[in-house]
N, C-alpha and C positions, 0 to 999 in steps of 0.2 A: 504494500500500500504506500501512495509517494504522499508523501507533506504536503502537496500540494491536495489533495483531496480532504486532508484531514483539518487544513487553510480554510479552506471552504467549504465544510462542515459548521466548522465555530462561524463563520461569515454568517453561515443562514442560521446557526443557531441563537449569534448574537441579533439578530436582524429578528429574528421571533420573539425572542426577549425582548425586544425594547418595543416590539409592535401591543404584545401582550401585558407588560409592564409597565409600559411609561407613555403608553398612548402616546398623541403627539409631541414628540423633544419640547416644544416650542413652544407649548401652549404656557398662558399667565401662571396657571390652577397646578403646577409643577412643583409647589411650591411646600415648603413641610418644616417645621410645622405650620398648620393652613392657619391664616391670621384671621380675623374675627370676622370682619367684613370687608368684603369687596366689591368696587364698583369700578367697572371695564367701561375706559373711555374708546376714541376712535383714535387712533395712528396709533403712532410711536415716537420714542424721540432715540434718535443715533449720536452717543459720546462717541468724540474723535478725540484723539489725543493732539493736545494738552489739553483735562478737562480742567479746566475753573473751576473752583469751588472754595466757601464761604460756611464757616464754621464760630456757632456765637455761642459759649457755654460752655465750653469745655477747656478746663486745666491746661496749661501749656505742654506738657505732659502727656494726657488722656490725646490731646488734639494731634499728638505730632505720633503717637501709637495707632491711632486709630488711621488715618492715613495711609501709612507705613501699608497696614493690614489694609485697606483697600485698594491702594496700590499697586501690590502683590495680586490681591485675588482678581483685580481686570486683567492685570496682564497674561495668567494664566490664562485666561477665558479668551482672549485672543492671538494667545499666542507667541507674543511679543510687548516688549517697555511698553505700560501707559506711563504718560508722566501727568500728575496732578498738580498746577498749577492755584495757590492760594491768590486769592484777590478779596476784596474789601465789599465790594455790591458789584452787582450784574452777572453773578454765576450763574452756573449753567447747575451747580449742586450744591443745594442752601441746606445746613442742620443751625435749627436754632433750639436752645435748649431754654428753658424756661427759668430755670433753677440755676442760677449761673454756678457752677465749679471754678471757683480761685485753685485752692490745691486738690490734689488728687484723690477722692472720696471714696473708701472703702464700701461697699454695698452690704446691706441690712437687709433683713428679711422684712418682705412688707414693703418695701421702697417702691414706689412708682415706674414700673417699668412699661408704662401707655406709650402709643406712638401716633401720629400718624404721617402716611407717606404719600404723597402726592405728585406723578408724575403728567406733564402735559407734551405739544411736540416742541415745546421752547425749553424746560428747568425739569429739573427734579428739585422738589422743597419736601424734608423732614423735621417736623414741629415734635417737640417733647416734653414735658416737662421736666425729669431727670437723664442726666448724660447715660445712665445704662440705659433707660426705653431708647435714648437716642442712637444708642448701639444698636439694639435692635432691629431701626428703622434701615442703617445699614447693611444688616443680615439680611433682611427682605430686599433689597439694592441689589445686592449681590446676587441673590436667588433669579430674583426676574432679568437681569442682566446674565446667566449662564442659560436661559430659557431660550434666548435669541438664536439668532441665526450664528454659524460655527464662524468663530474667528471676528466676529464684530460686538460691539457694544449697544445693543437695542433694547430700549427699556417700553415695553408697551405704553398707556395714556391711561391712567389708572387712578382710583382712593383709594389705599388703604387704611382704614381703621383697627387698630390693634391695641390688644392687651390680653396678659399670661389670667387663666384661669387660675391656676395653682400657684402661690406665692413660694412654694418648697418644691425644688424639680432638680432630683441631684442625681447624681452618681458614685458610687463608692470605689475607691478602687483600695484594693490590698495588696501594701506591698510588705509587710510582714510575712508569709508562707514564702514565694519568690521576691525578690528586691525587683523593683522595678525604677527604671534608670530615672532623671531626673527629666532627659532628652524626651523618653518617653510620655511621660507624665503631663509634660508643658505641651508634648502634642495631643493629649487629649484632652486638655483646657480649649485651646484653641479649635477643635473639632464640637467640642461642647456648645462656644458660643455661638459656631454655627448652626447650633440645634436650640437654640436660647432656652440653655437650662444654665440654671444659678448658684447651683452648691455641687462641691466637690469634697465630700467626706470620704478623710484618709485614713484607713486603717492601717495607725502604724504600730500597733505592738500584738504580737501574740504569741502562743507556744514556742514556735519556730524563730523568732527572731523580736530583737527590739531596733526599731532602726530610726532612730531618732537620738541626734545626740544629747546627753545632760550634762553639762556641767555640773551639776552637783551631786549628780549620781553618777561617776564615769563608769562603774563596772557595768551599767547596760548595755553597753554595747563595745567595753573592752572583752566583755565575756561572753555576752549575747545575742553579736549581731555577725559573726564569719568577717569582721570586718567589711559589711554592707550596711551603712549608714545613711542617711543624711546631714550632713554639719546644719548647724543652727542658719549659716549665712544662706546654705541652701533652698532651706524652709524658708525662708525669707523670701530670696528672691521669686520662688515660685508664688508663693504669696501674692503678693506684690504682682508679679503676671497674672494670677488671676482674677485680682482687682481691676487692672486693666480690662479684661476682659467682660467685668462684670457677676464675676464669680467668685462667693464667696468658699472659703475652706474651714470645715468644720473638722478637728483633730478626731481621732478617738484614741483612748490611751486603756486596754481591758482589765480590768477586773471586780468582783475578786478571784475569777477562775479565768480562766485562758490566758493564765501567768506563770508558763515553765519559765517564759527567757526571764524573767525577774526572780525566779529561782534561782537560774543559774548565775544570775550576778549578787542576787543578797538572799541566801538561803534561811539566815537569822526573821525573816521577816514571813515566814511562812509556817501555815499548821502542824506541819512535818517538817522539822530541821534535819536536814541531811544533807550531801552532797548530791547536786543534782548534773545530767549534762545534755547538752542542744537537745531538743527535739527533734526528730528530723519526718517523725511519719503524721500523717494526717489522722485528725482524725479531736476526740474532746477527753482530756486527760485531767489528773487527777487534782496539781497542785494548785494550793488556796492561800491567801491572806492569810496572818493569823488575825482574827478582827477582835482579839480582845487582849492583844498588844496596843500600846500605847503608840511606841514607835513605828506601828504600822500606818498611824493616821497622822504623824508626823510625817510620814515618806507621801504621803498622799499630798498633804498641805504644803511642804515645800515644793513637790514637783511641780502642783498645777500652780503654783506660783510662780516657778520659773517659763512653764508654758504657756502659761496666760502675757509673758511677757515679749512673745515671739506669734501667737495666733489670736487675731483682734476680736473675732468673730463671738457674739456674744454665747456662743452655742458648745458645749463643752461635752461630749462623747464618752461615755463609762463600761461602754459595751455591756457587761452586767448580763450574757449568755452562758447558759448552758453551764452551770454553774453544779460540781459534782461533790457532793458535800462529806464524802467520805472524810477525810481527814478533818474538817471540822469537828463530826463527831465521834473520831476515836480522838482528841484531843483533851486532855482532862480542864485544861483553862477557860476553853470554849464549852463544856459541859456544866461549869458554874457559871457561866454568863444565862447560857440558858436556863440553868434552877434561879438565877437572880431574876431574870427578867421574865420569866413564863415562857422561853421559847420552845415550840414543839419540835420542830423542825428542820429540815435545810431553807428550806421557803424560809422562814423566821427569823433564822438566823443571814440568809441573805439581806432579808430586809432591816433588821438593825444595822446593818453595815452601812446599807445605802441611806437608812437617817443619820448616821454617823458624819455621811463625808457631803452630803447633800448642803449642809453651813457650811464646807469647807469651801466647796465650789463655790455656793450664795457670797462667800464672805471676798473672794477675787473677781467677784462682779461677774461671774457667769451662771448660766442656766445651764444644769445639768441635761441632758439626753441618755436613754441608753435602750438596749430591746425590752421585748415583752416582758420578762422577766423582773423588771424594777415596777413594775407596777404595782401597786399599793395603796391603800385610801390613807396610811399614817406619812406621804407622803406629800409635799404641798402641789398646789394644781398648777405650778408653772413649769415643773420638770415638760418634758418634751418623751413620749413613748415611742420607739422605731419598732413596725410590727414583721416579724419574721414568721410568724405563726399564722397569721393569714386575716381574711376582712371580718371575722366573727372579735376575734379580739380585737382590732380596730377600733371595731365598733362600739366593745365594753368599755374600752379605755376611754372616747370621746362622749358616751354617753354617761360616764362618770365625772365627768369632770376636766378630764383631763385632754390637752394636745398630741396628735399623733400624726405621724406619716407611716405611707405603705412602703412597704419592699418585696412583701408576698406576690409573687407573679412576676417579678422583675429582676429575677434570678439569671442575671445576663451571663453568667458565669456555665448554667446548665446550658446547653443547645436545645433552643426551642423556637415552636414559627413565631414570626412576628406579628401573627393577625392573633394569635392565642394573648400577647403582651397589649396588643392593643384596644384588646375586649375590658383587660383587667382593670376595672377605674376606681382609684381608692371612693367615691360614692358608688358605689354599685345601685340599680334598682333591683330591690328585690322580687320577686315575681312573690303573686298572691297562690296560697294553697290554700283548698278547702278540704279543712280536717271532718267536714258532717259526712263526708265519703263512702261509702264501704269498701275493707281489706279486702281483695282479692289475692293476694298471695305476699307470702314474705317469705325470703330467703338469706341467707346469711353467708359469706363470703371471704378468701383471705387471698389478697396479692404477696406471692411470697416473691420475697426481693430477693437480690445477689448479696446485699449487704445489711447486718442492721436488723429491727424486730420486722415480723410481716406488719403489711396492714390490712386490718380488721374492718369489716364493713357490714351493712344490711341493705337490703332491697326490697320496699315494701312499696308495692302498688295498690292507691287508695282510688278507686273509681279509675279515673283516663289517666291520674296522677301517677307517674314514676318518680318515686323518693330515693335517695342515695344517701347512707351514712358513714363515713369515712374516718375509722378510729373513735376519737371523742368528740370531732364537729359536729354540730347541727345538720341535721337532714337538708339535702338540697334537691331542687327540683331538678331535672336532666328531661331533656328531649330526649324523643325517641321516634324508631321509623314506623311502628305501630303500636297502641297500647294493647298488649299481652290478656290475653282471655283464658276459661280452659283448654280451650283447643291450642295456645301457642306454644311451638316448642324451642323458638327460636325466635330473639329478637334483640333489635341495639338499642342501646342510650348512651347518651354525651352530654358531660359537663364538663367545666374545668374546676380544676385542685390545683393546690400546690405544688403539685407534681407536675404538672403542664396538663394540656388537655388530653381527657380522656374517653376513650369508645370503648363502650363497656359490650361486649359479645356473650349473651347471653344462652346460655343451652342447656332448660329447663328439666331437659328430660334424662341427658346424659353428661358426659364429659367434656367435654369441648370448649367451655366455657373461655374467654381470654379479656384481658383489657389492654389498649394500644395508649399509651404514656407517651402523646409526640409520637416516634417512631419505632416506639420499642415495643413489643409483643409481649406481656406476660400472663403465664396460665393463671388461670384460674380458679379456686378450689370453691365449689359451691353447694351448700347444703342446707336441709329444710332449717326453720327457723319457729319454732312452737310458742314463743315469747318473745317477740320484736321489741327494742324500745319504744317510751314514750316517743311521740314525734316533738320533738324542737327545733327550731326553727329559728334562723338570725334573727339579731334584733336588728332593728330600723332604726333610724337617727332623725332624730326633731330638726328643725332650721340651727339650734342653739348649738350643736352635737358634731352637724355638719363643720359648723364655721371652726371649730377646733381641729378639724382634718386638712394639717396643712398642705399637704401635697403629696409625693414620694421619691424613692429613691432607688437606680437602680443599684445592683452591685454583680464587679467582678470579682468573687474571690481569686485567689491566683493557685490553689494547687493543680490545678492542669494548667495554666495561661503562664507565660513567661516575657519578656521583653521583645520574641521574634513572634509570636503570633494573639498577643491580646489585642491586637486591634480588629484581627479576625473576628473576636469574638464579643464586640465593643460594636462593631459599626458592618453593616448602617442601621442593624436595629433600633441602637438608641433612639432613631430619628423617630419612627414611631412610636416610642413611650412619652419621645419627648410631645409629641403631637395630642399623646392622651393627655399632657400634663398642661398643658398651653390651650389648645383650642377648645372653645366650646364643645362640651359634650356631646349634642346632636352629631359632631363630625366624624363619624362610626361605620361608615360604610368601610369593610378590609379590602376590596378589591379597587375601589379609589387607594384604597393607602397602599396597594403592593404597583397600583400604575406606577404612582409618583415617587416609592422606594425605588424603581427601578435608573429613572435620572437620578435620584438622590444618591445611588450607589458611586456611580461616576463622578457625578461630583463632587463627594467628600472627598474624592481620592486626588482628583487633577482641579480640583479648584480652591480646596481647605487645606489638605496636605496629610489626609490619615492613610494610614500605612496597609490597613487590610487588604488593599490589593497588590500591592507590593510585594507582604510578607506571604501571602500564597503563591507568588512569583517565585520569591526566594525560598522557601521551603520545598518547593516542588524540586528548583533548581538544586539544592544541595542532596536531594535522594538519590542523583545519578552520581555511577563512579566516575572517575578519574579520566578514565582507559578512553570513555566514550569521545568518539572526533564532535567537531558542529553535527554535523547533521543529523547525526543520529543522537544528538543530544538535543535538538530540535524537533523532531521525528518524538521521541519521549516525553516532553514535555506537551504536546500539541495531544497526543493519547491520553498523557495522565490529566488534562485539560477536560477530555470528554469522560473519561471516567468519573470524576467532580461533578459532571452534570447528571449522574447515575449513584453517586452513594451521600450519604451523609452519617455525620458522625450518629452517636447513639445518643438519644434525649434524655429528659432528666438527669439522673446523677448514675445511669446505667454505666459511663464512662468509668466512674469514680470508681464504681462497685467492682467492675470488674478488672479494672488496676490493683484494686484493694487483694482481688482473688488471686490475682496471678504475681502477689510482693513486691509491686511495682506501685505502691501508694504512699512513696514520700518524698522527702524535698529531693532527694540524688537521681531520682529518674527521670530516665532522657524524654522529655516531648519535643519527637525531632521524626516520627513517622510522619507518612500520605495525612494521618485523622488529623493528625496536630493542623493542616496548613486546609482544610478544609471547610468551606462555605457552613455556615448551621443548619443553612437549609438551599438546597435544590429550586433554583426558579422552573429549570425546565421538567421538575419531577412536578412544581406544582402546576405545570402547563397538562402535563398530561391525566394529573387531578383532573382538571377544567374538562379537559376532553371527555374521559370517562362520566364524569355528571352529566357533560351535554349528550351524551348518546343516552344516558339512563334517560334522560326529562328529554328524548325525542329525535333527538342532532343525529340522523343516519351517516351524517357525511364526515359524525367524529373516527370511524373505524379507522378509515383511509386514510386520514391524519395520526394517528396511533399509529398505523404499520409504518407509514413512511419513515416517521420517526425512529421505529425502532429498527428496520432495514441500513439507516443512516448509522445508527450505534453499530451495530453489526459489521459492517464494513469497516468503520475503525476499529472496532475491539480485535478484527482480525491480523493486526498486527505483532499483538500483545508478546505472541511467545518469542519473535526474535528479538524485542525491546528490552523487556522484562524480566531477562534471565541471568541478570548477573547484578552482583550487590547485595546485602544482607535486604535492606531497605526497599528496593525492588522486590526480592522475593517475597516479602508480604502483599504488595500491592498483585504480584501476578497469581495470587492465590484465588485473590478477589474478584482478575479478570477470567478467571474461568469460571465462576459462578455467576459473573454476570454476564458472558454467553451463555452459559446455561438459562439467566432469567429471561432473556431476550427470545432464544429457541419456544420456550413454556408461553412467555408474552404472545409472541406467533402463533402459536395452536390455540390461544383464546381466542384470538382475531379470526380464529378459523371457525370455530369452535360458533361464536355468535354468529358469523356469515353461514353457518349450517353446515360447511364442507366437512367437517368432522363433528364425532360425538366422544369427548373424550372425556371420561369420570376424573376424579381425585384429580385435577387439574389446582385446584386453590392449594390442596394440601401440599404437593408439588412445590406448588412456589414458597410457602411455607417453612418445606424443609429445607428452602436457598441458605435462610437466614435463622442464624444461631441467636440465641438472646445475650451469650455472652462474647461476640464478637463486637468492636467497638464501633466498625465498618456496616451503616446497614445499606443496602438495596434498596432505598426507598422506593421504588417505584412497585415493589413489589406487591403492597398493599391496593392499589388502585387497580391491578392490572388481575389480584384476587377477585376486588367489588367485581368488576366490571364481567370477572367470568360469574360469579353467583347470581350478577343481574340476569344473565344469557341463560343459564342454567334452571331459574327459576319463573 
């Protein structure tokens, strides 16, 4: 097979991708996240270089950054040098700010970040009241300006009126598990504000490392950090950039648990005094505070004193997860604390901790933040809760009293689709159940995992009603494709979890039973249920409830993600969180949001500067050996390209689990295979989704398009054995491409199979057994091309 056909494979494959993705290049409505209101005037106006432009309200500083950055991102867009020309009156691009900026303003939560942006076929004019909405209005500049025709400057004749729904729209990054550079970091600032989100909460201490430097503490990271730090001048500067930016950074420093590396630098300060050393596997371990040491809440009070004097942000991070209280209670000092005080528990005793240091923070002028797990009514209502545990606790936390942001569903760190992130709204509406029903059946059910306890579930259907109970959450309603009668023996339902979304495969009568986690297949154990629980049901939130849910946050943890591929796993999702986080609610349609995902993907890369397409460049690039000349290093590349458009990694945390299985779940393990440098999710696997729906709901003319498609794979996969047979690296991937001839051959006899030319049984099961549930490589395409023979079948 020559390179040149495999050239021209990606040509039409790109060319359907962007037909099916991104709708027209060029249209205004490109744009993400989509601003409040818009109103399409008639022309356009064409910058030419030198544009003019006229700037009133911003710092001397802010004015000559922000520039800089617009700059830059024209010139990408066409190509070649803009030069932006300042002048006094008669620009061609007026930002006037309302709030004038003398010096350089750190941004607050809550801060005015309204805009609006006004283009005719003479000026572009952006009115704001504060210099970050004025940034903003820039970011939208920029948008509709890469929307244009290729290599010029064409802004349509446009209003836009804007303003962020959510005042809290962050992203977590962790560079505690892997160090993640500083290079890096400042590049996903600047990726951020072209998604206008506004906090960047760093997670810098944990098990595995403390990388933040103390003076006053220096063995944290003489002892705790592999010599992978941050110096103070660091943190600063990055700071400081993402002020500029608009973004603020909210620290987090953990505990009282997810504190090995403060073990292994002051072991005196801990439930269990021993000799401790690095962390290196993932995972939630043992060591604690001692909290009924003195000088523990001394080390607590000078730290955040000295951090409080390097991070401005009123907003202070305790983490205060997952918290394993063993040594607390074989400790005998901490066992009179508890006979002094009434405590029962580890819950108890966590929470006298957190009234403990809760003044300490109050008393350096900050507001504590931490997870689920600090929540407590002996605590004051200004703390801030971050919900890891999902929208039922949210909702207890704000309908108590208290502030909270989501992160449940925003698990950027897991692979998951992006229309499942961008259903997730920390307000969710609840849908109404009606409990006067009759049970028609209940069954009780366990997803057993690769890692970790199962989880435990029930399935009771109350009249047309499908309920789903998931461990200790509240029952949820799930669609389904029929409501189940005596006669069903077989039927699905979908909702989403915290596990990503899930199709539950029901089989009433026998064994078969499965649920799909994203992309991941796992069986099912199901059995009668003669005592179902009470049914409960989320709670709702009043107007007063609502206004306490300040936004959310996504986050990457980093035990899989490292400095060559977390942007892979960062972007361009974000763009769609960021969109649930900004734009009015109503704006929900996911096949609008996967159009304009798809320019947004290109863009971030050749017009912002993020790296996810790059480091699947580079990644792919370093799996070939040595030996190989151009061409055939070309020739493999352009393969392991269309293979990408046929697997994705495995969803949820199936990754983690089964790293975990195979002793490859901690910090020394290499993520430097094919999974590591792979998309999270398949555009053109979800094209061929689209096709299989449109044949079910009628589309005769989807088959045709389905085979072609997979005749196209077929021809290139038939290269595979003389590319792919040399290198440790390679011999994994070519393991792959022989199962994905095999799904493509199976693909084909469906295609046949619904065209009537064949009749051919156990065709689903078949495809089924392509894919292992502990392989990290899945097939996705394999699931649709199941549907699509069951549809034919039945």
């Amino acid at each position: 097979m020559s390179i040149h056909f495999i050239s021209k494979l990606f040509y039409l494959l790109k060319v359907s991708f962007l037909l099916v993705f991104s709708g027209s290049l060029f249209a205004s409505s490109q744009l993400m996240p989509m601003p409040k209101t818009i109103d399409m005037g008639e022309g356009q106006l064409k910058l030419t270089s030198p544009i003019s432009i006229s700037v009133d309200g911003m710092s001397a500083e802010r004015k000559a950054f922000q520039l800089q950055r617009l700059q830059q991102h024209f010139s990408r867009i066409v190509g070649k040098e803009v030069v932006l020309k300042e002048v006094d009156k008669n620009a061609t691009v007026r930002i006037v700010v309302a709030e004038k900026e003398r010096t350089t303003q750190t941004p607050l939560l809550n801060v005015d970040e309204s805009y609006q942006l006004k283009v005719d076929n003479r000026s572009v004019t952006i009115t704001a009241k504060t210099v970050f909405g004025a940034q903003h209005g820039l970011t939208t500049l920029v948008q509709l300006a890469a929307n244009g025709k290729a290599q010029t400057l064409n802004v349509p004749s446009v209003i836009i009126s804007d303003n962020p729904r959510f005042a809290w729209r962050g992203l977590l990054i962790d560079s505690a598990r892997h160090f993640i550079s500083i290079e890096t970091i400042k590049r996903q600032l600047s990726t951020m504000a072209s998604a206008k989100l506004n906090v960047l909460h760093w997670h810098l201490t944990d098990d595995q490392g403390w990388r933040i430097e103390s003076k006053r503490f220096p063995k944290l990271t003489e002892k705790a950090s592999d010599g992978l730090y941050y110096t103070q001048a660091e943190v600063l500067d990055v700071i400081h950039y993402a002020s500029l930016l608009g973004i603020r950074v909210v620290p987090e420093f953990g505990m009282p648990g997810h504190a090995s590396a403060i073990a292994v630098a002051y072991p005196e300060l801990m439930a269990e005094v021993k000799n401790y050393e690095m962390e290196r596997h993932w995972g939630v371990f043992k060591p604690l505070l001692n909290i009924s040491k003195p000088e523990v809440y001394q080390f607590v009070d000078s730290l955040i004193e000295e951090m409080t004097t390097i991070f401005p942000d009123p907003y202070l991070h305790i983490g205060g997860d997952e918290v394993e209280p063993e040594q607390w209670l074989h400790n005998k000092d901490i066992q009179g604390l508890m006979a002094k005080h009434s405590l029962k528990n580890g819950a108890d005793l966590q929470n006298y901790f957190n009234t403990q240091i809760q003044p300490i923070i109050e008393k350096h002028q900050r507001i504590m933040m931490g997870w689920d797990e600090i929540f407590h009514e002996n605590l004051p209502k200004d703390i801030v809760v971050q919900s890891w545990r999902g929208h039922d606790s949210l909702n207890a936390v704000a309908n108590s009293g208290y502030q909270g942001i989501l992160s449940t569903g925003f698990y950027i760190d897991q692979p998951q689709y992006s229309d499942y992130h961008y259903r997730n709204d920390p307000l969710r509406t609840l849908p109404s159940v009606d409990l006067s029903k009759p049970q028609t059946l209940a069954k009780s059910f366990i997803i057993d995992r690769l890692k970790g306890s199962d989880v435990r579930g029930e399935l009771l259907v109350l009249g047309e009603q499908v309920l789903i109970k998931l461990n200790n959450n509240h029952h949820q309603l799930a669609s389904v494709s029929h409501t189940p009668d005596k006669t069903t023996r077989r039927f699905n339902a979908r909702m989403d979890s915290w596990m990503g979304p899930l199709t539950f495969e029901f089989d009433l009568e026998g064994e078969q039973s499965a649920v799909m986690i994203g992309n991941s297949r796992y069986p099912l154990k199901l059995n009668t249920l003669d005592a179902p629980s009470a049914v409960s049901l989320s709670q709702s939130l009043n107007d007063a409830s609502k206004q306490r849910i300040l936004g959310a946050e996504a986050t990457i943890w980093s035990e899989m993600v490292t400095d060559h591929n977390i942007d892979l796993r960062i972007w361009p999702r974000l763009y769609a969180i960021s969109e649930r986080l900004w734009s009015p609610k109503q704006k929900n349609d996911a096949n609008d949001m996967y159009q304009r995902l798809g320019f947004i993907n290109t863009y971030a890369a050749e017009v912002i500067g993020a790296a996810h397409l790059a480091q699947q460049k580079a990644g792919f690039n370093a799996l070939l050996p040595k030996s190989f000349d151009n061409d055939k290093k070309a020739r493999t590349i352009a393969l392991l390209n269309v293979m990408a458009e046929l697997l994705e990694p495995a969803h949820y945390y199936t990754r983690h689990h089964i790293k975990y299985l195979n002793d490859e779940y901690h910090q020394q393990a290499a993520l430097d295979n094919f999974v590591d440098y792979l998309a999270v999710e398949s555009h053109a696997i979800r094209q061929l989704n689209n096709w299989v729906d449109g044949f079910i709901n009628g589309d005769k003319t989807a088959l045709d398009k389905i085979k072609s498609q997979l005749n196209l794979w077929s021809e290139a996969l038939s290269a595979s054995d003389n590319l792919l047979n040399s290198g440790d690296k390679l011999a994994l991937v070519r393991a792959k491409s022989i199962a994905l001839t095999q799904f493509i051959a199976l693909s084909l006899n469906v295609i046949a199979h619904c065209q009537g030319q064949t009749n051919t049984p156990m065709l689903g099961n078949d495809l089924l057994f392509l894919q292992p549930l502990t392989d990290e490589l899945v097939i996705a395409g394999i699931y649709p091309m199941r549907e699509l023979y069951l549809a034919c079948t039945n």
